[in-house]
BALOBA-1460 file (C-alpha; in Angstrom, 3 decimals):
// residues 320
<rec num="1" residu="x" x="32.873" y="8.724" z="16.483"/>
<rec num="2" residu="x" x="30.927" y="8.833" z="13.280"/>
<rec num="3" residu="x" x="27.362" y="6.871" z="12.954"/>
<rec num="4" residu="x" x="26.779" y="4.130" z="10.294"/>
<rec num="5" residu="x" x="23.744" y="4.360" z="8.154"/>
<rec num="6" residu="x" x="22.972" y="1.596" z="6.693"/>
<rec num="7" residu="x" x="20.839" y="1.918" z="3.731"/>
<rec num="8" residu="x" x="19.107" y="-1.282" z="1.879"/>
<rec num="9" residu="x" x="17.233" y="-1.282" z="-1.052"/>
<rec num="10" residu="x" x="17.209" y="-1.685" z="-5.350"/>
<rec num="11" residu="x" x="19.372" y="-0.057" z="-7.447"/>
<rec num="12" residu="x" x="16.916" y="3.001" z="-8.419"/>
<rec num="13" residu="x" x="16.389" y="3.523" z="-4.845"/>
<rec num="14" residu="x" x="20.270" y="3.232" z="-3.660"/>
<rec num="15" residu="x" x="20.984" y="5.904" z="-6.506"/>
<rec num="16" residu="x" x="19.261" y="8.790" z="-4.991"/>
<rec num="17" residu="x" x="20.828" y="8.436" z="-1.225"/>
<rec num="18" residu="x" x="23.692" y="10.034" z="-2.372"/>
<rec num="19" residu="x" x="21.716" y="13.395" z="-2.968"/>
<rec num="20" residu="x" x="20.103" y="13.112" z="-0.128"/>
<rec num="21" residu="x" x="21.813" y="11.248" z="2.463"/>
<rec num="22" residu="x" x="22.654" y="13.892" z="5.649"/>
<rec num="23" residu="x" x="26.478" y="15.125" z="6.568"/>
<rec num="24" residu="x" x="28.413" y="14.278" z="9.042"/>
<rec num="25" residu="x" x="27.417" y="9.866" z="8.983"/>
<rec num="26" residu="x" x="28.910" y="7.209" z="7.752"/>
<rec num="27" residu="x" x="26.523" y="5.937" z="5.037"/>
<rec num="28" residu="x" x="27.089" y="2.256" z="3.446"/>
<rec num="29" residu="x" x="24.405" y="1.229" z="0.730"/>
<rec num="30" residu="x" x="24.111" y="-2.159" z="-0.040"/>
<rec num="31" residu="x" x="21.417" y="-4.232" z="-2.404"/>
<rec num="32" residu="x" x="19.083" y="-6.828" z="-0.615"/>
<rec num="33" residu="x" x="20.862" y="-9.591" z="0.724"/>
<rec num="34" residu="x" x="24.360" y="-8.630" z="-0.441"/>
<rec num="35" residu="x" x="27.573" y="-9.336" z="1.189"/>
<rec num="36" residu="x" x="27.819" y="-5.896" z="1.737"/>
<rec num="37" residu="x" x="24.993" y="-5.526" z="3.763"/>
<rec num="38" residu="x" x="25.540" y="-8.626" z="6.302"/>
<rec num="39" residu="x" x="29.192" y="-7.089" z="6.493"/>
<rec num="40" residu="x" x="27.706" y="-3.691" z="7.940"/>
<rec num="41" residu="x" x="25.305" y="-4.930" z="10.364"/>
<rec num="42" residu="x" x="28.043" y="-5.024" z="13.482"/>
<rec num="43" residu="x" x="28.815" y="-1.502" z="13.109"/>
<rec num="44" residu="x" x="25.150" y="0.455" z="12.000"/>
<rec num="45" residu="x" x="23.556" y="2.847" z="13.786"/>
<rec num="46" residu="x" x="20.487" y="3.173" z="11.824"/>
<rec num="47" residu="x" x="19.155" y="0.673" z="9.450"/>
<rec num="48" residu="x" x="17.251" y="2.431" z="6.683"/>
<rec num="49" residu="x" x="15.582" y="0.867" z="3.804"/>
<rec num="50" residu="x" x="12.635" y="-1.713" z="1.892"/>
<rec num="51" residu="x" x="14.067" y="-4.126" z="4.894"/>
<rec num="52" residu="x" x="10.498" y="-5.322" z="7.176"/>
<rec num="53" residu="x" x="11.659" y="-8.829" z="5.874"/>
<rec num="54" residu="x" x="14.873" y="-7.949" z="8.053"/>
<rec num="55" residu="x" x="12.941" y="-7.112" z="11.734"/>
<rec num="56" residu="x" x="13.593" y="-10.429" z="13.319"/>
<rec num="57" residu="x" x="15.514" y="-11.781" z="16.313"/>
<rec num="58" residu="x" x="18.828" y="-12.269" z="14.663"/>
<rec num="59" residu="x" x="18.561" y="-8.765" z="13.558"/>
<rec num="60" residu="x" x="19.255" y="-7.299" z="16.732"/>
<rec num="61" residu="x" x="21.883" y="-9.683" z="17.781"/>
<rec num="62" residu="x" x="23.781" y="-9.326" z="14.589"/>
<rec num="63" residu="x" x="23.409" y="-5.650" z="15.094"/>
<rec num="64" residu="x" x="23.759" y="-4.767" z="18.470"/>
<rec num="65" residu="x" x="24.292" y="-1.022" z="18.139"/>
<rec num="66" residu="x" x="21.122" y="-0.653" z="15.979"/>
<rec num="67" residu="x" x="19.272" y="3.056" z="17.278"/>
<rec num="68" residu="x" x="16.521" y="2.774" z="14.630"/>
<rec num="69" residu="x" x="15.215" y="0.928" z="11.998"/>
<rec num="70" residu="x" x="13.386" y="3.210" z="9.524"/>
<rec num="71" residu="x" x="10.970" y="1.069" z="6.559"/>
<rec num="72" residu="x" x="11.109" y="2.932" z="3.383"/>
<rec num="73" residu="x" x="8.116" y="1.021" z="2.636"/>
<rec num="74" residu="x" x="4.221" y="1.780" z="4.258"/>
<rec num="75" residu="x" x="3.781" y="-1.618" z="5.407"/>
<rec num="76" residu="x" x="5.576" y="-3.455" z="8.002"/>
<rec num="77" residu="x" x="3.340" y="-6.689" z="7.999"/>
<rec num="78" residu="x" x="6.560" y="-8.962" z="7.790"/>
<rec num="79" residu="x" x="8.229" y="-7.503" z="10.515"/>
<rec num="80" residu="x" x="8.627" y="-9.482" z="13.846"/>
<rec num="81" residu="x" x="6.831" y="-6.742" z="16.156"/>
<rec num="82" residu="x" x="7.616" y="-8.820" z="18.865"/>
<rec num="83" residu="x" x="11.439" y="-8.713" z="18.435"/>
<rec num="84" residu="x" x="11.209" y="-5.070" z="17.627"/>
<rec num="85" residu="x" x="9.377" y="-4.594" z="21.160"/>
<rec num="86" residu="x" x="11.662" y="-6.356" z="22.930"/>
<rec num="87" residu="x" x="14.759" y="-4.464" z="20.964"/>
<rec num="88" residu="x" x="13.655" y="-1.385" z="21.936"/>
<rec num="89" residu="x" x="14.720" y="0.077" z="19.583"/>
<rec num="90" residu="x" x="11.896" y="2.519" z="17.450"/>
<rec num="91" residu="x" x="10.666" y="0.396" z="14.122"/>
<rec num="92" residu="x" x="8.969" y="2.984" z="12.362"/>
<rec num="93" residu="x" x="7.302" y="3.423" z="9.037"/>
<rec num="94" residu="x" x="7.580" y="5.797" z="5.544"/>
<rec num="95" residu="x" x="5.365" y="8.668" z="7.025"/>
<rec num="96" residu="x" x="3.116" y="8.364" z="4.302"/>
<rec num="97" residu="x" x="5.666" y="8.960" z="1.590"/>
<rec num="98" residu="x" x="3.897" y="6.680" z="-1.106"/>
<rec num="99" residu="x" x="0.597" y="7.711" z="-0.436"/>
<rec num="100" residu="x" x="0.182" y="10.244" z="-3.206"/>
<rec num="101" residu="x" x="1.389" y="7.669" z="-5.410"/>
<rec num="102" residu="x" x="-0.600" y="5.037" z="-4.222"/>
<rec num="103" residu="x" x="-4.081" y="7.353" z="-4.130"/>
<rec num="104" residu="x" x="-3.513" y="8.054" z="-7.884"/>
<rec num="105" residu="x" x="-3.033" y="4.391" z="-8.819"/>
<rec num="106" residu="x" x="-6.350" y="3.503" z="-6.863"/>
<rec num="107" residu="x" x="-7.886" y="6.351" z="-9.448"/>
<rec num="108" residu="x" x="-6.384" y="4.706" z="-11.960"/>
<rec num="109" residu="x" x="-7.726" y="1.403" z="-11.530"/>
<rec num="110" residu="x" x="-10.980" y="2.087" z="-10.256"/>
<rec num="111" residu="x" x="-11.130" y="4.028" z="-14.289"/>
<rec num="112" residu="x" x="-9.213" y="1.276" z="-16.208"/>
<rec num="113" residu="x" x="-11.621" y="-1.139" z="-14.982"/>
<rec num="114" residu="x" x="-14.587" y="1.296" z="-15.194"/>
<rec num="115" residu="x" x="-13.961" y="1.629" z="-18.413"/>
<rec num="116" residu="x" x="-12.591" y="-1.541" z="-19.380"/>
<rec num="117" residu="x" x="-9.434" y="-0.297" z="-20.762"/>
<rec num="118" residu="x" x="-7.610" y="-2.927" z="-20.765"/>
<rec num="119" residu="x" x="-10.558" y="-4.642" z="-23.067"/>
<rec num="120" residu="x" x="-10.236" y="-1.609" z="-25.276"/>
<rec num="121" residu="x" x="-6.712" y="-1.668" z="-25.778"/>
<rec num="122" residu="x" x="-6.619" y="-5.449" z="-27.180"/>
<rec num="123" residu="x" x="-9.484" y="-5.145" z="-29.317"/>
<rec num="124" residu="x" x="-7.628" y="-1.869" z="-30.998"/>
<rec num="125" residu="x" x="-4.121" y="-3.554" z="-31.345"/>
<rec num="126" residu="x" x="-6.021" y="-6.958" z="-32.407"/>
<rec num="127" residu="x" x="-7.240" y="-5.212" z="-35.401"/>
<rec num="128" residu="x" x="-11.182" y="-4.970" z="-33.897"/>
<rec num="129" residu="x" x="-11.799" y="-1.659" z="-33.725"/>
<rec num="130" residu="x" x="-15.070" y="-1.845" z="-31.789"/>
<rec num="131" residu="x" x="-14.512" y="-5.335" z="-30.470"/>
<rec num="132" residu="x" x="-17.061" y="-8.006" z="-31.298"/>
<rec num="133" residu="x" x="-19.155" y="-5.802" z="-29.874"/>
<rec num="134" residu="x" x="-18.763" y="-2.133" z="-27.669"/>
<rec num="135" residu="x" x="-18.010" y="-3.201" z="-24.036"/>
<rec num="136" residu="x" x="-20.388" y="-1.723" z="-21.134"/>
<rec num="137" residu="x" x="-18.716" y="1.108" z="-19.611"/>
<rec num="138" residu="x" x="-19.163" y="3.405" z="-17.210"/>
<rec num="139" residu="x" x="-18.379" y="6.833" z="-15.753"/>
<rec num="140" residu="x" x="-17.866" y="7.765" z="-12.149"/>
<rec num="141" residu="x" x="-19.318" y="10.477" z="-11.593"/>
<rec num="142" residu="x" x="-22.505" y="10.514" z="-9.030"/>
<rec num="143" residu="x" x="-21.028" y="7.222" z="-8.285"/>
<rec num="144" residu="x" x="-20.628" y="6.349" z="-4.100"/>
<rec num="145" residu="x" x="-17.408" y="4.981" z="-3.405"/>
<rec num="146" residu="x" x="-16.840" y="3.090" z="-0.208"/>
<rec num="147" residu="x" x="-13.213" y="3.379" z="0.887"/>
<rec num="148" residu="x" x="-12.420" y="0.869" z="3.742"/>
<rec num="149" residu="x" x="-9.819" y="2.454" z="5.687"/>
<rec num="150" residu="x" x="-9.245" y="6.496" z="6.116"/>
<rec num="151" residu="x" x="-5.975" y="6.962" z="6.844"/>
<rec num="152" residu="x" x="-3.654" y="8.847" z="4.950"/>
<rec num="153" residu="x" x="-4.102" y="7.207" z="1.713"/>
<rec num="154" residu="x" x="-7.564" y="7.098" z="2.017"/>
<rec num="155" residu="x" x="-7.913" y="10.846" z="2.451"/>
<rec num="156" residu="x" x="-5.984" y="11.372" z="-0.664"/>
<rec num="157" residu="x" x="-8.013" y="8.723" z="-2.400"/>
<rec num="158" residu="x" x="-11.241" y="10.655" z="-0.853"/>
<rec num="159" residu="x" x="-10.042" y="13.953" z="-2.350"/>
<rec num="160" residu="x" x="-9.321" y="12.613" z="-5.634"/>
<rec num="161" residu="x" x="-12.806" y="11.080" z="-6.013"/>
<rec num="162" residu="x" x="-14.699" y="13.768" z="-4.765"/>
<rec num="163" residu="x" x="-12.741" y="15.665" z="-7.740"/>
<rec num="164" residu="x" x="-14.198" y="13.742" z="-10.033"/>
<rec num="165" residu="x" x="-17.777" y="13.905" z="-8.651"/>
<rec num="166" residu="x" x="-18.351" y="11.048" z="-6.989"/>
<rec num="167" residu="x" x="-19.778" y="10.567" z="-3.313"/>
<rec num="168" residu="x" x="-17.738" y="8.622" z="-0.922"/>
<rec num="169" residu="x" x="-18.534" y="7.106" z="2.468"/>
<rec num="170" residu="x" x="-15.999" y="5.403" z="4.317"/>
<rec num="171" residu="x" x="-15.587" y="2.670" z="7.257"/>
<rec num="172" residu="x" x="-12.436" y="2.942" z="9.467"/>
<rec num="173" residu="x" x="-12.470" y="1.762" z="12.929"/>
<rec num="174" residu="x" x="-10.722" y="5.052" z="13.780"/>
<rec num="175" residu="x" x="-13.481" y="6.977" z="12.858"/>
<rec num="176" residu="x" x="-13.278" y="10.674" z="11.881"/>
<rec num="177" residu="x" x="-14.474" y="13.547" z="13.797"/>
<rec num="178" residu="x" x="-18.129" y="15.113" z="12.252"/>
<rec num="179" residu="x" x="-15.981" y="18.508" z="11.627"/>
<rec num="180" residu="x" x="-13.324" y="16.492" z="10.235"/>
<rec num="181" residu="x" x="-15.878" y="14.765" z="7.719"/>
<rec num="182" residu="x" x="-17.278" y="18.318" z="7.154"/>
<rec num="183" residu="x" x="-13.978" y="19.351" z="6.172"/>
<rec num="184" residu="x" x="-13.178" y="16.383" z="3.643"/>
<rec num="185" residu="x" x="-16.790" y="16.073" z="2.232"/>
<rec num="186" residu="x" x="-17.262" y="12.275" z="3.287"/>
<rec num="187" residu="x" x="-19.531" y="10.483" z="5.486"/>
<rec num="188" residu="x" x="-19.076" y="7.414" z="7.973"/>
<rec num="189" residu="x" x="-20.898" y="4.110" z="6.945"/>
<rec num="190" residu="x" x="-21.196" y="0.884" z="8.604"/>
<rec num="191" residu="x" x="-18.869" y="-1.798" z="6.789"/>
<rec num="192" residu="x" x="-22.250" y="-3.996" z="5.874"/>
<rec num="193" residu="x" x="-23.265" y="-0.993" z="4.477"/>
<rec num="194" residu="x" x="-20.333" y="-0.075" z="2.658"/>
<rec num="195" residu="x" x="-20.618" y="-3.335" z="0.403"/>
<rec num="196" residu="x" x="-24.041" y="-3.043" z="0.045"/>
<rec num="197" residu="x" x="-24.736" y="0.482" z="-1.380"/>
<rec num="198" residu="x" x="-20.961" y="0.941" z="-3.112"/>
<rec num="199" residu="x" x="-20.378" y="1.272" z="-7.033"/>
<rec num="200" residu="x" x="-16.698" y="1.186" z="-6.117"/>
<rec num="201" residu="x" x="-15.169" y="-0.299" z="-3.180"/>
<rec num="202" residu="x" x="-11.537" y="0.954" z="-2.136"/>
<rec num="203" residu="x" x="-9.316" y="-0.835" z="0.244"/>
<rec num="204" residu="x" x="-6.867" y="1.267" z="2.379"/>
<rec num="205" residu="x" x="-6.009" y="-0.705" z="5.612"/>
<rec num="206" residu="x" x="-3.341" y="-2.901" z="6.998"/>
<rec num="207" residu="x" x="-2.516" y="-6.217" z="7.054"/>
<rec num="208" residu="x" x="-3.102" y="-7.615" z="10.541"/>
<rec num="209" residu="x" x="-5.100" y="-10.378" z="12.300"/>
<rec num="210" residu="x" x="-8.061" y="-8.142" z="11.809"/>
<rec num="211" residu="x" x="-8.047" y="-7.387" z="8.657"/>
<rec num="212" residu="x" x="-6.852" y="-10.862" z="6.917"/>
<rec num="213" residu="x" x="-9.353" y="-11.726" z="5.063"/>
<rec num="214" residu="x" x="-12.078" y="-9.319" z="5.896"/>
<rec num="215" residu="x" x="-13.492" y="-9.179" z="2.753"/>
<rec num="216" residu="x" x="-15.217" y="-13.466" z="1.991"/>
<rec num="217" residu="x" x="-17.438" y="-14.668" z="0.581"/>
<rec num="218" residu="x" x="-20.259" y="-13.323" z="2.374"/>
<rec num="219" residu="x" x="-18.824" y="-9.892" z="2.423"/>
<rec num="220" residu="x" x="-18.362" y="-10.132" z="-1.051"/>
<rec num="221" residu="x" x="-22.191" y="-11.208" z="-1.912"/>
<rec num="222" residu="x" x="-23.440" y="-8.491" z="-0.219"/>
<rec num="223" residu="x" x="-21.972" y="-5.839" z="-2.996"/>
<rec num="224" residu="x" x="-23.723" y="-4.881" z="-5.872"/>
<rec num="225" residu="x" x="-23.405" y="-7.041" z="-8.986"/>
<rec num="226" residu="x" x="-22.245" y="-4.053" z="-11.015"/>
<rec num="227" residu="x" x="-19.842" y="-3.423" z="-8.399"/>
<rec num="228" residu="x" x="-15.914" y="-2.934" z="-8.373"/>
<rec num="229" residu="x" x="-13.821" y="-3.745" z="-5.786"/>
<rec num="230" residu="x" x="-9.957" y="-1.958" z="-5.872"/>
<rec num="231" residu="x" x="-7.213" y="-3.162" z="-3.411"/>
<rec num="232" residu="x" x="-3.905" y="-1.492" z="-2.832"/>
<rec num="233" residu="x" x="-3.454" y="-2.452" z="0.508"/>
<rec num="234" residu="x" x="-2.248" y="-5.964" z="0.768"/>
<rec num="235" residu="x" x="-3.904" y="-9.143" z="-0.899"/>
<rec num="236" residu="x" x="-4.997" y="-11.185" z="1.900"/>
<rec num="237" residu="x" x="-7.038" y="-8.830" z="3.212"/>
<rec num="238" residu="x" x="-9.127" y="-10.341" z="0.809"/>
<rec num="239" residu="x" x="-10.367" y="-14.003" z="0.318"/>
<rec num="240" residu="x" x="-8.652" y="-14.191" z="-3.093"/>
<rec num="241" residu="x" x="-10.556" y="-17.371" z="-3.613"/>
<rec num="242" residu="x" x="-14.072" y="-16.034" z="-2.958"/>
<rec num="243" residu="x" x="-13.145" y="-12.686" z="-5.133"/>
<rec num="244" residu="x" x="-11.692" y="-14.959" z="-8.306"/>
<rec num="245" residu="x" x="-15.096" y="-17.066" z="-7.806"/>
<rec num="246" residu="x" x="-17.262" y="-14.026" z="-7.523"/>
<rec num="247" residu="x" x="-15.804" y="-12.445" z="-10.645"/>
<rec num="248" residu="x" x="-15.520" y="-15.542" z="-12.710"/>
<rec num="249" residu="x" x="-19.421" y="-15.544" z="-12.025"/>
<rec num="250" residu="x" x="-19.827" y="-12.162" z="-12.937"/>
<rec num="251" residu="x" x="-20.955" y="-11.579" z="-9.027"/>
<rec num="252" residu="x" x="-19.221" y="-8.271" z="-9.856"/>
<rec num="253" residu="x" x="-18.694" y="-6.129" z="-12.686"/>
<rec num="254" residu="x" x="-14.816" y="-6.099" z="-11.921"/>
<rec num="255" residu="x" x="-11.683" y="-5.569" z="-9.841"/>
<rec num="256" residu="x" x="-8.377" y="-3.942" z="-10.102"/>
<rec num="257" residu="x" x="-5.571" y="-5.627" z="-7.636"/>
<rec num="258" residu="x" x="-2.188" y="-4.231" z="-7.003"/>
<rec num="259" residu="x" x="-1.443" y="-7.004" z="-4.426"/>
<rec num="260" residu="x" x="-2.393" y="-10.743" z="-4.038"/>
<rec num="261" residu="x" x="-2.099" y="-13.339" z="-1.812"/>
<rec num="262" residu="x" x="1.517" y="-14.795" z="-3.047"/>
<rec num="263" residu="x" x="3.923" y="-12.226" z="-4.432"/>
<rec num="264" residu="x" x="4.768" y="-12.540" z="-7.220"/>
<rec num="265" residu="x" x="1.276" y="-14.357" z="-8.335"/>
<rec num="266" residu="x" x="1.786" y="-17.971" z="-9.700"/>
<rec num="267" residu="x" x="1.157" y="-18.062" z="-13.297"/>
<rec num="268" residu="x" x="-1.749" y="-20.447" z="-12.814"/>
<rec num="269" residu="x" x="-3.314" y="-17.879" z="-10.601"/>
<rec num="270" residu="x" x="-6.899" y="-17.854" z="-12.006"/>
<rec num="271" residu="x" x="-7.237" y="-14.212" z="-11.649"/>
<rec num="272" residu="x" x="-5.165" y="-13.964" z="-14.499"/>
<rec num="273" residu="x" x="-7.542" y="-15.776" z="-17.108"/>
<rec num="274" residu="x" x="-10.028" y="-13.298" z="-16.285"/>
<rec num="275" residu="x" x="-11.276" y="-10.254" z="-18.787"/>
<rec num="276" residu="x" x="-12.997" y="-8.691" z="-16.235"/>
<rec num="277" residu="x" x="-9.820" y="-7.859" z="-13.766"/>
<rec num="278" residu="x" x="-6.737" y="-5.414" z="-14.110"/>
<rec num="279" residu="x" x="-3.971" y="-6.559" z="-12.661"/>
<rec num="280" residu="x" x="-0.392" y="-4.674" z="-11.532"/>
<rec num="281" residu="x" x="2.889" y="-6.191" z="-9.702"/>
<rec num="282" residu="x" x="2.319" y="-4.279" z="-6.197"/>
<rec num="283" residu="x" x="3.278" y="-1.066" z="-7.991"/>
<rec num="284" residu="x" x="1.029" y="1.003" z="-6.804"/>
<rec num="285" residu="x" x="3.671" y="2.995" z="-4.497"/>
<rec num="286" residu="x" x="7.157" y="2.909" z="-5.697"/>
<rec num="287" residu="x" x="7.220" y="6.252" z="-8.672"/>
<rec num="288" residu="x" x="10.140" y="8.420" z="-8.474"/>
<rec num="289" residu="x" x="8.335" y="10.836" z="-6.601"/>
<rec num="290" residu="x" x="7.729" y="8.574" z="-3.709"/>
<rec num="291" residu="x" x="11.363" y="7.508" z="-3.431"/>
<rec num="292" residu="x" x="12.316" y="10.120" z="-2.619"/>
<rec num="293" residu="x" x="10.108" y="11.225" z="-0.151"/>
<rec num="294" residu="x" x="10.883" y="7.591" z="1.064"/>
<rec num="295" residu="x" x="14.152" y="8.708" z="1.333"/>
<rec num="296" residu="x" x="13.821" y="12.416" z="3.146"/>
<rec num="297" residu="x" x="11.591" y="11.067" z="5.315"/>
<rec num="298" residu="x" x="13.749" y="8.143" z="6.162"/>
<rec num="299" residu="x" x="17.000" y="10.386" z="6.829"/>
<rec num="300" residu="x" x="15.059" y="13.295" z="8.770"/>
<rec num="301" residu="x" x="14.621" y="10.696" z="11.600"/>
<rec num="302" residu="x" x="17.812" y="9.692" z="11.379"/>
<rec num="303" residu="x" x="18.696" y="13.307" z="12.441"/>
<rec num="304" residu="x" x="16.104" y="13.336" z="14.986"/>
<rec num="305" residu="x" x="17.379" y="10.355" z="16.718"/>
<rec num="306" residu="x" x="20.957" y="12.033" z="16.069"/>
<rec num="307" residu="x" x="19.492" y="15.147" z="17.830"/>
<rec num="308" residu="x" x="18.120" y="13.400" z="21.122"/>
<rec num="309" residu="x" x="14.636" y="13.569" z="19.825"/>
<rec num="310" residu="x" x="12.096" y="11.084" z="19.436"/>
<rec num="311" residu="x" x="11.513" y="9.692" z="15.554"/>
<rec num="312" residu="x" x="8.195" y="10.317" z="14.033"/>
<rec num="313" residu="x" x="6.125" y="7.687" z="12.259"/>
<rec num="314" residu="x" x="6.651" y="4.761" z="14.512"/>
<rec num="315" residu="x" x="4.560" y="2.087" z="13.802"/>
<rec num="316" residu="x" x="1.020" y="2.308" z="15.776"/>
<rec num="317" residu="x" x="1.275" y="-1.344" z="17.478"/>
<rec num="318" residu="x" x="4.978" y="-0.344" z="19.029"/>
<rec num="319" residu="x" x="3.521" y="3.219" z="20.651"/>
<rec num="320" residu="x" x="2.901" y="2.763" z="24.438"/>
């Protein structure tokens, strides 16, 4: 009998399975919340797709055949762990498919705000060529970075910084091996001092209970006031109150946030009445590129399930 892969997503994602999507299954694409995909549940095999918001109870009752439910996207923080424990069935993650993309937009921000591009740009297209007067800028070279979390992305990020001559320390609970921070050029640093002796602080980790909000107030007054603090990971792993306050009272010289704490961000979100902040729409991972891999990784462990074997990338909390 032929297996059902279910595959979730947007329209720019759903347009590539067909390119990619392995012989020999069933596959049924359907946009978020469609008709289409409620209709498909009883008979998948595999659920593929930006679906964490999906890993709950009824899931598995609504799809009782279910041998794997494979995120397309790196985070999994809405997922009901619980009910994917009990299920059984293997909840894993994108195998680090957006993490190039992700590392470059870090880069990105941690210049743009640097720089104050955004700043730059206005005063140009207002008609002030140098502004009311030239904005303090900065290079980053000879600059320490402080990446909070060295996983995948943060390696990448690591690499990319260390290309532009900066020095970066990281904190990770996981910590690296010495030949392993040999090989990458970086060195270990307590969090505390992280903040304290950063230019540029990176955030790379998940969202769980011990990360929410890891970053206050406190944390946030030990940094340097010409600090800047980049987050790509997942808003609340900062106190977006304490950071808007700290910023707004020039605590720091800027930030640049890919994520907040409500998604999307209300439009009376102070943040976004600030000159010193650049702001994007959790965009950081989704290019072209990374859909893809998304994709390829998604569909190999299909096969591998298909095959007998065991799926890669499971998600670290569901590995006994």
């Amino acid at each position: 009998m032929v297996e059902r892969i279910l595959v979730v997503g947007p329209k720019d994602t759903l347009s590539m399975v067909d390119d990619l999507a392995p012989k020999g299954f069933e596959i049924v694409k359907a946009l978020h919340n469609s008709p289409e995909q409620k209709a498909a549940y009883a008979g998948a095999d595999y659920f593929v797709g930006f679906v964490q918001q999906y890993v709950t109870p009824q899931l598995y009752k609504d799809a009782p055949k279910l041998k794997l439910v494979q995120l397309l996207s790196a985070g999994y923080d809405k997922a009901d762990l619980e009910a994917a424990r009990k299920s059984k069935v293997p909840l894993c993650a994108n195998g680090g498919a957006n993490s190039t993309a992700v590392s470059e937009h870090a880069m990105l921000l941690m210049l743009a705000v640097s720089r104050r591009l955004i700043t730059q740009h206005v005063n140009v297209t207002g008609g002030r060529w140098h502004g009311n007067s030239p904005p303090q800028v900065h290079e980053v070279r000879d600059r320490v970075l402080g990446i909070i979390g060295m996983g995948t992305i943060g390696k990448k990020v690591a690499r990319l910084a260390l290309a532009f001559g900066m020095k970066v320390h990281y904190y990770d609970i996981a910590r690296l091996k010495e030949e392993q921070e040999d090989a990458l050029n970086v060195r270990f640093r307590l969090l505390p001092e992280i903040l304290r002796t950063s230019d540029i602080v990176s955030l790379h980790v998940p969202l769980n209970d011990s990360t929410h909000h890891m970053l206050g107030a406190a944390e946030l007054a030990m940094m340097k006031k010409t600090a800047v603090i980049v987050n790509t990971a997942r808003g609340p792993v900062i106190d977006e109150k304490a950071l808007t306050e700290a910023l707004s009272k020039n605590q720091l010289f800027g930030a640049g946030l890919d994520v907040f704490d409500e998604e999307p961000t209300p439009p009376d979100n102070p943040l976004l009445k600030l000159d010193n902040v650049i702001l994007t729409a959790h965009l950081a991972g989704p290019t072209f590129e990374s859909n893809i891999t998304r994709l390829r990784n998604g569909f190999d462990n299909v096969q591998r399930i298909a095959r007998g074997e065991a799926p890669l990338w499971v998600v670290p909390e569901l590995v006994s």
